[in-house]
C-alpha positions as CSV (number, residue, x, y, z in Angstrom):
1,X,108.0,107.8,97.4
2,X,105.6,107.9,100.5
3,X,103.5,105.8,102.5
4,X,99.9,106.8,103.5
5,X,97.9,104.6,106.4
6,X,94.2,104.6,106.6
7,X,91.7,103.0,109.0
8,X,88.2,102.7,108.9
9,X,85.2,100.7,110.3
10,X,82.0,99.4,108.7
11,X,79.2,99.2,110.7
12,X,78.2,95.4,109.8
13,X,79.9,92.7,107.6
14,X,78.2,93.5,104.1
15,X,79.4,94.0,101.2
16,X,77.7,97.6,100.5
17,X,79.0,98.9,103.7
18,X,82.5,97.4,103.0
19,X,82.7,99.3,99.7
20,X,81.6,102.1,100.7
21,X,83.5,102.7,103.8
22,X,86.9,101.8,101.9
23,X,85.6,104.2,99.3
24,X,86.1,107.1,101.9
25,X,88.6,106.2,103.3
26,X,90.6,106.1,100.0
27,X,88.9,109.5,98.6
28,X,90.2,111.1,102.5
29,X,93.7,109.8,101.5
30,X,93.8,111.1,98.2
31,X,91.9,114.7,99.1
32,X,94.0,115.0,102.4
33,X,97.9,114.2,100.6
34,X,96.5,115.4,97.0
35,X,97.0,112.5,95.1
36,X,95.4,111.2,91.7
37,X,94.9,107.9,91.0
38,X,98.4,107.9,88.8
39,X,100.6,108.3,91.9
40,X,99.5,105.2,93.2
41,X,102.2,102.2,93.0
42,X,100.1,99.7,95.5
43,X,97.9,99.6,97.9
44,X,98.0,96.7,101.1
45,X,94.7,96.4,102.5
46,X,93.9,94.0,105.5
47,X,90.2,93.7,107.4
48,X,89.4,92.1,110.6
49,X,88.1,88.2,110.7
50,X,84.7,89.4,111.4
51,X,84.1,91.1,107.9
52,X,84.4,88.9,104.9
53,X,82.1,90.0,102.4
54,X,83.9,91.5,99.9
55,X,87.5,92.2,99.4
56,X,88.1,96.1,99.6
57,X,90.4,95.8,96.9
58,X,87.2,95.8,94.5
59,X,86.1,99.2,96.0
60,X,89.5,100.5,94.7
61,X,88.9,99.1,91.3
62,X,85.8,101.0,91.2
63,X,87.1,104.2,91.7
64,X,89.3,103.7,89.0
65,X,92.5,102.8,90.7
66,X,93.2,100.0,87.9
67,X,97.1,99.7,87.2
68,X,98.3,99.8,90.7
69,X,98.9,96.3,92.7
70,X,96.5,95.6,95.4
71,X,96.6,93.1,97.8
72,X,94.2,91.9,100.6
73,X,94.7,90.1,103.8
74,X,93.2,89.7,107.0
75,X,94.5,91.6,110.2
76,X,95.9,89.5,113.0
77,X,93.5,89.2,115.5
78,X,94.2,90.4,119.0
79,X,91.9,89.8,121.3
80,X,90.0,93.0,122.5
81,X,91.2,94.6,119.2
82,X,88.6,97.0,116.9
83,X,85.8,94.6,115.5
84,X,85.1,95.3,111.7
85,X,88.2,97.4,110.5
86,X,89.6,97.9,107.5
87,X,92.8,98.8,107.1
88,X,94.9,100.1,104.0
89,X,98.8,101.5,103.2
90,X,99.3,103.4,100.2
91,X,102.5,103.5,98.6
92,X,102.6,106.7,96.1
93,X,104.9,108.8,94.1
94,X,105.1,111.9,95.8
95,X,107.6,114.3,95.7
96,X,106.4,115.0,100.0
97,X,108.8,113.9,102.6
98,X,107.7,111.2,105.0
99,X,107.0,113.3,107.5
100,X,104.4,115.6,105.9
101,X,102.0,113.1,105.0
102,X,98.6,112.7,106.3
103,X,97.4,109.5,107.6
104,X,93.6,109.2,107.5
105,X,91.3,107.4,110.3
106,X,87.5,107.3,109.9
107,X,84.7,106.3,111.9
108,X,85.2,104.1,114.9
109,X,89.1,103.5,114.0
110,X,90.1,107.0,115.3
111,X,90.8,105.4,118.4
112,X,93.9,103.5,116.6
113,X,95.7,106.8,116.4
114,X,94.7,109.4,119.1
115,X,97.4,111.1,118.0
116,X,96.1,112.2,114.6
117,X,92.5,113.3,115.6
C-alpha cells in the first residue's frame, strides 16, 4: 500500500475550474505511478477557504473513481499560504515501495515542493 500527494491550483473559485483542475491532477497521479482506478482505496482531498464551489470529490466521481472512500475538507489556513489550492492523498494498492512513488504538483502549487520539480 502507498500513498500519492498531489497539489494543484485553480485559477478562480468556480466550479468548472475546480473540476477540471482536480481532474489533472488525479489523471497526473494515475499516469505518473500507473494506477487504474481499482487500486484506489481512498482519496483525502482538502482546498483552501477561498474556493468553495464544488467539492473535488465530485470530479473523482466523474472519472469513474466510484468504490473508493473520498473525503473533503478544507486546508488550515496559514496566513501567507497558496490561495486557491487543492490538495489530495491517494491511498492505493501498489505493489511499489514508498519511496518510488511520484507525487504530482500542478500549476501554481509547484512551489509547495521545490524539491519535486
Amino acid at each position: 500500500m502507498i500513498c500519492i500527494r498531489g497539489a494543484v491550483t485553480a485559477e478562480e473559485n468556480s466550479k468548472s475550474q475546480i473540476l477540471e483542475n482536480t481532474r489533472k491532477m488525479l489523471f497526473a497521479i494515475m499516469e505518473r505511478n500507473e494506477l487504474e482506478i481499482a487500486d484506489i482505496i481512498q482519496i483525502q482531498f482538502t482546498m483552501t477557504k477561498d474556493l468553495d464551489a464544488v467539492y473535488p470529490a465530485v470530479a473523482a466521481r466523474e472519472i469513474g473513481i466510484t468504490e473508493a472512500a473520498l473525503m473533503c475538507s478544507q486546508e488550515l489556513y496559514v496566513q501567507g499560504s497558496l490561495e486557491k489550492c487543492i490538495r489530495c492523498a491517494v491511498l492505493c494498492n501498489s505493489d511499489k515501495k514508498q519511496k518510488d512513488v511520484f507525487h504530482v504538483y500542478l500549476a501554481d502549487a509547484k512551489v509547495l515542493r521545490p524539491d519535486l520539480v
